[in-house]
C-alpha positions as CSV (number, residue, x, y, z in Angstrom):
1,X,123.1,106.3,100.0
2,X,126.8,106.3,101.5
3,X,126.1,109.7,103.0
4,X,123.0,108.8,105.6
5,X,124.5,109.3,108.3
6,X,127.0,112.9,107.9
7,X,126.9,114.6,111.0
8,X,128.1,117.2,113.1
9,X,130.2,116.7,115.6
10,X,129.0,119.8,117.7
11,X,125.4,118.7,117.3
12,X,126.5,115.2,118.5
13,X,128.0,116.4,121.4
14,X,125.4,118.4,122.5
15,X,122.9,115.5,121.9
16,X,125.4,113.4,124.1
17,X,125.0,116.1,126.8
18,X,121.4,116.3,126.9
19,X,120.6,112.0,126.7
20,X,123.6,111.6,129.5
21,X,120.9,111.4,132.1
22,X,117.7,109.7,130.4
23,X,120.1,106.8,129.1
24,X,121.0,106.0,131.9
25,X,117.7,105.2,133.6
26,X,116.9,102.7,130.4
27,X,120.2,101.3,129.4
28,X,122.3,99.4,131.3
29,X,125.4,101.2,130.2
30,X,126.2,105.1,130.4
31,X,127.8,107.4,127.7
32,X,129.8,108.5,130.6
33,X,131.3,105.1,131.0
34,X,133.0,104.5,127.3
35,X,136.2,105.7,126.3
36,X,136.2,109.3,125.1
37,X,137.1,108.4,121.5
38,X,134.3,106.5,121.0
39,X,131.6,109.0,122.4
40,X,132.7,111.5,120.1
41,X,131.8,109.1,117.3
42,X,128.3,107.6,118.7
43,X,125.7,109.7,117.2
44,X,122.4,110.0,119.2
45,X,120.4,112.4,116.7
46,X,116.8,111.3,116.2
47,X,116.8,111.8,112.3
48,X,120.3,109.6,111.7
49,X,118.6,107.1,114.3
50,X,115.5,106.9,112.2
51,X,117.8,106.9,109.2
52,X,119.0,103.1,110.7
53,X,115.5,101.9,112.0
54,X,114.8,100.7,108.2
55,X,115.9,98.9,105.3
56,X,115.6,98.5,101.8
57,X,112.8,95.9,103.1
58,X,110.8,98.7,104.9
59,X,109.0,96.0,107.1
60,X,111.0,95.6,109.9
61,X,111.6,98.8,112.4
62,X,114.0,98.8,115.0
63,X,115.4,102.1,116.6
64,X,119.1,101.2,117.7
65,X,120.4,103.3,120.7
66,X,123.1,104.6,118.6
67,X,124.9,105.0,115.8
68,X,128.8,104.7,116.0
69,X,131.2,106.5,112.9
70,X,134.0,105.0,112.7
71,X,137.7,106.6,111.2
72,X,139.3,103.6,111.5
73,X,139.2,99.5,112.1
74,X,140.6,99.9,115.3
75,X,137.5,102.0,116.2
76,X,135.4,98.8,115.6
77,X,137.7,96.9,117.5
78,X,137.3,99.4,120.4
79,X,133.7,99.7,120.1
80,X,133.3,95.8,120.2
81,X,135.7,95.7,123.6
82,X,133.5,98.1,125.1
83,X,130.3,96.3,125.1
84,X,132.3,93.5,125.8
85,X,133.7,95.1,129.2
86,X,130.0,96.0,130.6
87,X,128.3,93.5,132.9
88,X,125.6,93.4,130.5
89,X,126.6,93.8,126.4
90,X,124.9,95.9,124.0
91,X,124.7,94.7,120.9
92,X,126.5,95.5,117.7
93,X,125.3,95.1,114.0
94,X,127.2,96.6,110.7
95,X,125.4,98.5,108.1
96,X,126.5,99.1,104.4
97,X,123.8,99.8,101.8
98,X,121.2,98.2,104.5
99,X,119.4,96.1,101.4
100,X,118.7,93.7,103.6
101,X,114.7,93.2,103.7
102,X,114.1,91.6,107.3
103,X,115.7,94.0,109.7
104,X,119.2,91.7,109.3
105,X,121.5,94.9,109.5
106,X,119.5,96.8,112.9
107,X,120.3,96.4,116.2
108,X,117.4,97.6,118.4
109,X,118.5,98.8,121.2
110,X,121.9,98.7,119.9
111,X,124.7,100.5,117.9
112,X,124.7,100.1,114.5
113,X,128.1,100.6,112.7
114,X,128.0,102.9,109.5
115,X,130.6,100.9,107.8
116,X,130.5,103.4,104.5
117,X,132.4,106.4,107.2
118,X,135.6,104.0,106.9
119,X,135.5,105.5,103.1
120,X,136.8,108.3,104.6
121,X,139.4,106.5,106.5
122,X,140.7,104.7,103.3
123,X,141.6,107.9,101.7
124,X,140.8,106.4,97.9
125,X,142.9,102.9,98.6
126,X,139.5,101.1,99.1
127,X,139.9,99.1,96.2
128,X,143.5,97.7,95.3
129,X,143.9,95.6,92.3
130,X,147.1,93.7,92.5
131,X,148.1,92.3,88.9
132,X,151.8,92.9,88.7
133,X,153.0,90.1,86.4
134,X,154.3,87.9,89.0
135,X,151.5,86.2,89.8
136,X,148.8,84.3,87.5
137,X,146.9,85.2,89.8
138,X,145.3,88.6,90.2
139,X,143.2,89.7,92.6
140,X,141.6,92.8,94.4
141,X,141.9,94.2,97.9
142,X,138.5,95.3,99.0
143,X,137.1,97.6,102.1
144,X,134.4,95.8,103.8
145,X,132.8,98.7,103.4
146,X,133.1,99.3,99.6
147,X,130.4,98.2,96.6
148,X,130.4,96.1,94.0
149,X,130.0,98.3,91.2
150,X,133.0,100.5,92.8
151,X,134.9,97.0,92.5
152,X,134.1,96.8,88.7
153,X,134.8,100.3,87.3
154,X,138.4,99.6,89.4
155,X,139.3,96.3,88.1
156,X,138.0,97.0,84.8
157,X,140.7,99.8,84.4
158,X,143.2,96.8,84.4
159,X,141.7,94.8,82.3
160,X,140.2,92.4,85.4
161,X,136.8,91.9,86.7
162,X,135.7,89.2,89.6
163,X,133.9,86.0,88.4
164,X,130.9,85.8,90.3
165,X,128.9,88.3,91.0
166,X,125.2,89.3,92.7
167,X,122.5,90.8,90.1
168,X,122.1,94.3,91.8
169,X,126.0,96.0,92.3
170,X,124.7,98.8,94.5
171,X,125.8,96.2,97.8
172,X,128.5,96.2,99.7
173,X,131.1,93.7,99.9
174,X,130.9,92.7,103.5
175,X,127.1,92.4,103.0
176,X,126.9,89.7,100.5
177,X,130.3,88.0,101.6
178,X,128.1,87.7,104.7
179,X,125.6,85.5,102.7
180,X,127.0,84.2,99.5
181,X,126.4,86.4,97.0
182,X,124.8,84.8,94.0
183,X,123.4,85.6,90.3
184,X,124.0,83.8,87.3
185,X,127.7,83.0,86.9
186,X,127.6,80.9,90.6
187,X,127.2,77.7,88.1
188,X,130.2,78.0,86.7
189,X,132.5,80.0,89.2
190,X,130.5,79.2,92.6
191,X,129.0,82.0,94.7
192,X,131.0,85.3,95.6
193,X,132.2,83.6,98.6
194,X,133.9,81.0,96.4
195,X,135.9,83.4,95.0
196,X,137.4,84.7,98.3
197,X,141.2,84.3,98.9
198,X,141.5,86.2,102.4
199,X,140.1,88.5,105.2
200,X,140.0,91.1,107.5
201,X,137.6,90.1,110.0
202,X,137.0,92.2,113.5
203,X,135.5,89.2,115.6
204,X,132.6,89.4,118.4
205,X,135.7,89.3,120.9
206,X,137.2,92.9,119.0
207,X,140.7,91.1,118.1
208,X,141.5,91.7,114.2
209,X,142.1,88.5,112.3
210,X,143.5,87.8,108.9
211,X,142.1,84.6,107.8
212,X,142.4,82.3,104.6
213,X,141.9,78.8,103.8
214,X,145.5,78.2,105.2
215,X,145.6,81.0,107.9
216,X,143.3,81.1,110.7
217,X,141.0,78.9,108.7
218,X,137.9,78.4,110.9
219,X,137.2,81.9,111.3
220,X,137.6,82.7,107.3
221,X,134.8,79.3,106.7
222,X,132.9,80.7,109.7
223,X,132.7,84.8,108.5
224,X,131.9,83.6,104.9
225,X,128.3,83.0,104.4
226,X,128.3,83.3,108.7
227,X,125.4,86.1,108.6
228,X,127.5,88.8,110.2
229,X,128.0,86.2,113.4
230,X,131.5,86.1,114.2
231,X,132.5,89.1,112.9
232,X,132.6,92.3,110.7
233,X,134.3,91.9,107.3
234,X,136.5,94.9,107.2
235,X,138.7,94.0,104.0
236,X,138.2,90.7,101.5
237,X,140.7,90.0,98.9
238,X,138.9,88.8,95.7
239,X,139.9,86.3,92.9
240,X,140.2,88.2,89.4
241,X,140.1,87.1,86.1
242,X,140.6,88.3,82.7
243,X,137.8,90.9,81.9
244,X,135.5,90.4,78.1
245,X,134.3,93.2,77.1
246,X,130.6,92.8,75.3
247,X,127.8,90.0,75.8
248,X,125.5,88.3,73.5
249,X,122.7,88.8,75.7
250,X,119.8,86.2,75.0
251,X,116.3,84.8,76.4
252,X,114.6,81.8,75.2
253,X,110.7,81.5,76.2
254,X,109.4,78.1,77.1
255,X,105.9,77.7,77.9
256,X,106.4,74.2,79.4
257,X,108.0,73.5,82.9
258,X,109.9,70.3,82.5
259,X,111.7,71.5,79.3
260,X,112.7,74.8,80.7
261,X,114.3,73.3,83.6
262,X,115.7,70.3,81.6
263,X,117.4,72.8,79.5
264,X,118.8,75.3,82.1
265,X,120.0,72.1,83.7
266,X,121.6,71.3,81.1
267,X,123.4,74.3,79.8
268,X,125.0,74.7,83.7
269,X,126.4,71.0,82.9
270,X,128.9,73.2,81.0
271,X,131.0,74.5,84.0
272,X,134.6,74.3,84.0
273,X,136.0,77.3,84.5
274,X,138.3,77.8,81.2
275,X,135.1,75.7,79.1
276,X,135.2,78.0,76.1
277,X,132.4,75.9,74.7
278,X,130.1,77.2,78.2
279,X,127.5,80.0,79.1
280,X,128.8,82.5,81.5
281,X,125.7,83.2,82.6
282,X,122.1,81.0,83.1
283,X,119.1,82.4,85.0
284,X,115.2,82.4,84.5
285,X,112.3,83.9,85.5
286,X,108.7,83.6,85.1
287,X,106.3,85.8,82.8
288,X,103.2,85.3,84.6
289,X,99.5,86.5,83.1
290,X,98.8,88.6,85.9
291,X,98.9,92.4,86.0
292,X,100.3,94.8,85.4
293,X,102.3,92.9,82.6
294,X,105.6,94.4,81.5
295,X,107.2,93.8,78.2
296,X,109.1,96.9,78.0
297,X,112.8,94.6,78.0
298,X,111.4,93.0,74.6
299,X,110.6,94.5,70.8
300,X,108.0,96.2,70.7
301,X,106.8,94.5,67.6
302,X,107.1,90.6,69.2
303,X,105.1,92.1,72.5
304,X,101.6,91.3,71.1
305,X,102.5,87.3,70.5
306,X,104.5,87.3,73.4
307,X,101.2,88.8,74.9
308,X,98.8,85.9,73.0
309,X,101.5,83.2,74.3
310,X,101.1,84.2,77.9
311,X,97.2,84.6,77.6
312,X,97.3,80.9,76.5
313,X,99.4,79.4,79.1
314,X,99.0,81.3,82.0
315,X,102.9,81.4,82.9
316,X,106.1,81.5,80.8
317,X,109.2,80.7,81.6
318,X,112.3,82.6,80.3
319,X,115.7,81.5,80.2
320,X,118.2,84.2,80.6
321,X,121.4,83.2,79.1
322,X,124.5,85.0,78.3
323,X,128.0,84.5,76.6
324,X,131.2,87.3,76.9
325,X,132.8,88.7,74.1
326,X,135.9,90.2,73.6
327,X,137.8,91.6,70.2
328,X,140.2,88.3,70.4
329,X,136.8,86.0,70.6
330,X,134.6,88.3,68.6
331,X,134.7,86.0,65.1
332,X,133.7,83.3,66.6
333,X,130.9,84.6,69.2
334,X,128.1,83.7,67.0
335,X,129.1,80.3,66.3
336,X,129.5,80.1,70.2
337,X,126.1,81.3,70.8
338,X,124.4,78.2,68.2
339,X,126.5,76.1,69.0
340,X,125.2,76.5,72.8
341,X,121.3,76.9,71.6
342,X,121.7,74.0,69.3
343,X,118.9,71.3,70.7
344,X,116.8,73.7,73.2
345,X,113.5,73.4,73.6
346,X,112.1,76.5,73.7
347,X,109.1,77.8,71.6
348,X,110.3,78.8,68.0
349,X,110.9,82.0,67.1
350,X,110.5,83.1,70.7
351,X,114.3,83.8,70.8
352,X,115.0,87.4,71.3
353,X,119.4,88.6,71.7
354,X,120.9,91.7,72.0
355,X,124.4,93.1,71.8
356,X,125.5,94.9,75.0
357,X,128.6,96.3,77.0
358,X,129.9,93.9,80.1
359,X,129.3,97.0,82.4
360,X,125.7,97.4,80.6
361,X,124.8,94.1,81.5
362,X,126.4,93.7,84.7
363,X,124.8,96.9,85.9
364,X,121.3,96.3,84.7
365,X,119.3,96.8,87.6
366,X,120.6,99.7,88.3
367,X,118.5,100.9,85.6
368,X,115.1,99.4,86.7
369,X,116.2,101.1,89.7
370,X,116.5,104.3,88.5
371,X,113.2,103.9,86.6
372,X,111.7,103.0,89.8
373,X,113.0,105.6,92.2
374,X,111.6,108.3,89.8
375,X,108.4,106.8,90.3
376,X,108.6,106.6,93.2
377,X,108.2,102.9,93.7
378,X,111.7,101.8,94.8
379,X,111.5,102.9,98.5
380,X,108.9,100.7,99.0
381,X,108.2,97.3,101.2
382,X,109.8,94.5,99.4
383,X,108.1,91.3,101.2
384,X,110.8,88.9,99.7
385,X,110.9,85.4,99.7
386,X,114.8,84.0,98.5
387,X,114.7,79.8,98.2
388,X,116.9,77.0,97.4
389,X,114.9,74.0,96.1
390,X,116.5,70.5,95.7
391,X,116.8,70.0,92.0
392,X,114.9,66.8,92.3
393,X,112.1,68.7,93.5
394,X,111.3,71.6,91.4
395,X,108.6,69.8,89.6
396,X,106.7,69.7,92.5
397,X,107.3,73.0,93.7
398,X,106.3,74.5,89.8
399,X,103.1,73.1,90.6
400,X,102.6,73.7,94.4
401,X,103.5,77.3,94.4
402,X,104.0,79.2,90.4
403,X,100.8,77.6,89.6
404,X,98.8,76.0,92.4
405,X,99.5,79.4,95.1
406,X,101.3,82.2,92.7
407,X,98.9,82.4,89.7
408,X,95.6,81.3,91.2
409,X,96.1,84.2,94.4
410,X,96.6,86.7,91.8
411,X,98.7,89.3,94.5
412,X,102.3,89.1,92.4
413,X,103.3,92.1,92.2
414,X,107.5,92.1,91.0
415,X,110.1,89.9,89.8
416,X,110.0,85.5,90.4
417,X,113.3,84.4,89.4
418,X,114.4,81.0,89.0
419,X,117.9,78.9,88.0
420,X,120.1,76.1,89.0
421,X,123.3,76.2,90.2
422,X,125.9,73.5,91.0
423,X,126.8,72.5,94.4
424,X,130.2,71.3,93.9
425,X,131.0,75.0,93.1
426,X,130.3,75.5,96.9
427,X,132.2,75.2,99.6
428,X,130.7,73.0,102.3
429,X,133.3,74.3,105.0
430,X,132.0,77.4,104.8
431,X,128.9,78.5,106.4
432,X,126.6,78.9,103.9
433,X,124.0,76.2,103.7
434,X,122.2,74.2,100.7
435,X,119.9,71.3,99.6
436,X,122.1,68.4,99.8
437,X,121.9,67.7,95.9
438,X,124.1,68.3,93.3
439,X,122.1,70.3,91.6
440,X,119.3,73.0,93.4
441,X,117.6,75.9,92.6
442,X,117.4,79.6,93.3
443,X,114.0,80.8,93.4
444,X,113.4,84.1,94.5
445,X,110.2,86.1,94.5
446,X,110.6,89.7,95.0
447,X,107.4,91.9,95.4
448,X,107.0,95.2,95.3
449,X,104.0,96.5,97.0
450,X,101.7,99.1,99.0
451,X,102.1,99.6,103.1
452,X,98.9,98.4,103.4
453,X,99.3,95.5,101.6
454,X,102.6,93.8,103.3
455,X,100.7,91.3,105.2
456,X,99.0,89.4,102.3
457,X,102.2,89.1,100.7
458,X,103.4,87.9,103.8
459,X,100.4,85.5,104.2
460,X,101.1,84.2,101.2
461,X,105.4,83.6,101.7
462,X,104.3,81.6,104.3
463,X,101.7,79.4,102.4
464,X,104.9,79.0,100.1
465,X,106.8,78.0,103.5
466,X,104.0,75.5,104.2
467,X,103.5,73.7,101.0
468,X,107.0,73.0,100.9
469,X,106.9,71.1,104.7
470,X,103.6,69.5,103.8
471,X,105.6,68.3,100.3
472,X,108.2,67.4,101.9
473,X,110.6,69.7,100.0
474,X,113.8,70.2,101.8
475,X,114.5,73.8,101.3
476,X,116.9,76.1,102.2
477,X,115.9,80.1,103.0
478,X,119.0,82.2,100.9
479,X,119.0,85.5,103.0
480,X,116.9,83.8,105.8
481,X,114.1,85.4,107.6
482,X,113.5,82.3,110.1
483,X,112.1,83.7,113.4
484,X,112.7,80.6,115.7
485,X,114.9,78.6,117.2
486,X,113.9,75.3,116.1
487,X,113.2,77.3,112.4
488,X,117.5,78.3,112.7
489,X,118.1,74.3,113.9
490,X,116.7,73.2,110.5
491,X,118.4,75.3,108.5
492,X,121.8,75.0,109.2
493,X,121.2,71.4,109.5
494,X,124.0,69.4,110.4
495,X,125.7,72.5,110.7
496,X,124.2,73.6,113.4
497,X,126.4,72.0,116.1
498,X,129.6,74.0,114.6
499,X,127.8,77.3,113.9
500,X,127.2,77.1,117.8
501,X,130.6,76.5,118.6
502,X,132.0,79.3,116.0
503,X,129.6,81.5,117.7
504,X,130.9,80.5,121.3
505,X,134.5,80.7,120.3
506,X,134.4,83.8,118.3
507,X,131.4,86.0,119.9
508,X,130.9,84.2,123.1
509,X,128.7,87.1,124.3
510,X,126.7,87.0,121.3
511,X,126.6,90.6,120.3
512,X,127.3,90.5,116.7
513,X,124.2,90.7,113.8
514,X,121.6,90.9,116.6
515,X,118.7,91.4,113.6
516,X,118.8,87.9,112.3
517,X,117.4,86.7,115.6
518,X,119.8,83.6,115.3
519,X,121.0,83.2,119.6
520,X,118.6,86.3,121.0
């Protein structure tokens, strides 16, 4: 994936040569008119440029003009003065693993910065894990550019890991900095961007900024959870914390709403960050009787009851709950594990652990993935749909959208996942937005399906979209795909006023991320 877009440089020049004349009669800015340093990097080839017209979502195509290499951070600095220095802009979006599903990471039109080149650039220091006895504090300098599961095998060589994490570790750093970055551990330890001590940020005015909660302070709340609008993440020191090294790894199935969320409500009560007594992990997701039905992650000998169960009800729900391990805590895990069980109401003897690695667990989609890609279903369109639902409303949306739209339209095809989190873990200076209650849920519905079938899933996000204004359910879209102004006005909410004025003070010409459609 980090090698899309290798090149050569002959080729590139030559392209260069041969475009010099057409650009100029549809752009409003010449080749001939940037800096020679950065020509040499912008790559005009029409496979590379196709390469960057798509994304993990495979909806959403948009051909950029160009795609700019860069060796260093000062390139990105350079490029960004450029556009800045023409009459008219061009716009500039950064690209890691492009798993965004809504055209986010394109810039059509555009250049499009391969941020994984700048591996190159760090010569193997993309990853610096600082735990020197000094501090209690560890932590990890990160590349922008860099990916999670890079970040793990490093810090796991000390005997570190970061707290909070996202549930697929094939993203980069800057990417999910740029939204929050959540899974199961944001209960206790908040969302990725929660766990952020300082950055490197290159803002839409091409000055380089380090920025903390004490240091340029506005721009650091801004960049994190900002959507790629103020600027591109180009290093991110990260919170460490002493690393376990197995999981009990269970799931409890429920086939009643209101106890499943009561429970997973309450197990993310248990959230202080040293509570020994706590889960480190809560999520859920739904088993619904639709096909094609997969089992394959439980016994084979329970699949046939789990099978009657779901026959019966129609949906189950599954909570996905986890406790670390390590040889100092081992003893006692067990007793941990019961003691944290004791008084759920799940269906008996629809309890199901297993024993795995930290890295296994952590690293789990990966495998799906793998599965997937040699079946050719993972470069498919994902038509996602990524919620947060006021706690106080989940009731109603169990029965306005899993039952009353999901089940009854019979089209799921993929994962519905579903789990509280905590807002007080969150930040509220920060840019990220949520349902103003203290405790709201994800709920994320990620299909997998056909070409040909994109718009009924689509039809159908947006019934979900519907029910929810009808209801009066105050949502918030995580990884947001709204496609008006007055849609961007309601969900940033009262945040909107100072996500205008970031954007005014730290890319007044509004070139930055131009594929959320937030100010073009």
């Amino acid at each position: 994936m980090r090698s899309y877009f290798r090149f050569s440089k002959a080729f590139v020049v030559l392209g260069l040569a041969f475009t010099v004349l057409s650009q100029a009669q549809s752009q409003p800015w010449s080749l001939l008119q940037a800096p020679k340093d950065l020509t040499l990097k912008l790559i005009r080839d029409p496979v590379t440029l196709s390469l960057a017209s798509t994304d993990f979502g495979h909806i959403v195509h948009d051909n950029p003009f160009a795609i700019f290499s860069p060796s260093s951070i000062s390139d990105i600095s350079l490029l960004i003065n450029f556009s800045n220095s023409l009459a008219i802009p061009f716009t500039i979006a950064p690209r890691g693993q492009a798993h965004s599903v809504n055209g986010q990471a394109m810039a059509n039109d555009g250049v499009v910065v391969n941020m994984t080149e700048l591996n190159g650039f760090r010569n193997g220091a993309g990853i610096v894990v600082v735990s020197d006895g000094r501090t209690n504090a560890p932590y990890a300098d990160v590349g922008g550019e860099q990916i999670w599961i890079d970040v793990l095998h490093a810090t796991l060589e000390h005997g570190l890991t970061p707290l909070s994490w996202t549930d697929y570790l094939f993203l980069s750093v800057g990417g999910t900095l740029s939204n929050a970055g959540i899974s199961g551990q944001s209960f206790r330890f908040g969302p990725q961007i929660s766990n952020v001590r300082e950055l490197d940020v290159v803002t839409g005015k091409g000055d380089l900024v380090t920025c903390s909660s004490e240091k340029n302070s506005e721009l650091f709340y801004a960049v994190l959870g900002g959507l790629g609008q103020f600027g591109i993440i180009t290093r991110a020191r990260i919170a460490l914390g002493p690393a376990p090294t197995r999981v009990k790894w269970l799931r409890l199935l429920y086939n009643d709403f209101s106890a499943f969320s009561a429970d997973q409500e309450h197990l993310i009560s248990l959230n202080g960050r040293n509570d020994t007594i706590a889960a480190d992990y809560v999520e859920g997701f739904l088993l619904l009787n639709q096909p094609p039905l997969d089992l394959s992650s439980f016994p084979a000998p329970d699949q046939p009851r789990i099978t009657s169960l779901l026959t019966q009800y129609g949906i189950i729900y599954i909570i996905e709950l986890v406790k670390y391990y390590d040889n100092s805590t081992q003893q006692h895990v067990d007793e941990d594990v019961k003691v944290l069980v004791e008084g759920l109401k799940f269906v008996p003897t629809f309890m199901f652990e297993k024993d795995a690695s930290y890295e296994e667990f952590l690293n789990r989609v990966h495998t799906d993935e793998l599965f997937l890609t040699s079946q050719g279903l993972w470069d498919v369109p994902h038509p996602w749909l990524n919620l947060f639902v006021p706690g106080s409303r989940i009731s109603d949306f169990d029965e306005g959208v899993f039952k009353g739209i999901i089940l009854k339209q019979n089209i799921t095809a993929g994962v519905a996942i579903i789990y509280p989190m905590n807002r007080s873990k969150w930040n509220d200076k920060m840019s990220a937005v949520t349902p103003n209650e203290d405790v709201f849920y994800t709920v994320s519905l990620l299909h997998s399906t056909g070409f040909d079938e994109v718009e009924e899933f689509q039809a159908q996000n947006q019934r979900i979209l519907k029910f929810c204004e009808d209801a009066g359910i105050k949502i918030k879209q995580y990884l947001p795909q709204n496609k008006t102004r007055n849609e961007w006005i309601k969900q940033f909410g009262s945040k909107w006023k100072t996500f205008q004025v970031r954007k005014n003070k730290f890319d007044p010409n509004r070139i930055l991320s131009p594929g959320q459609r937030i100010f073009n």
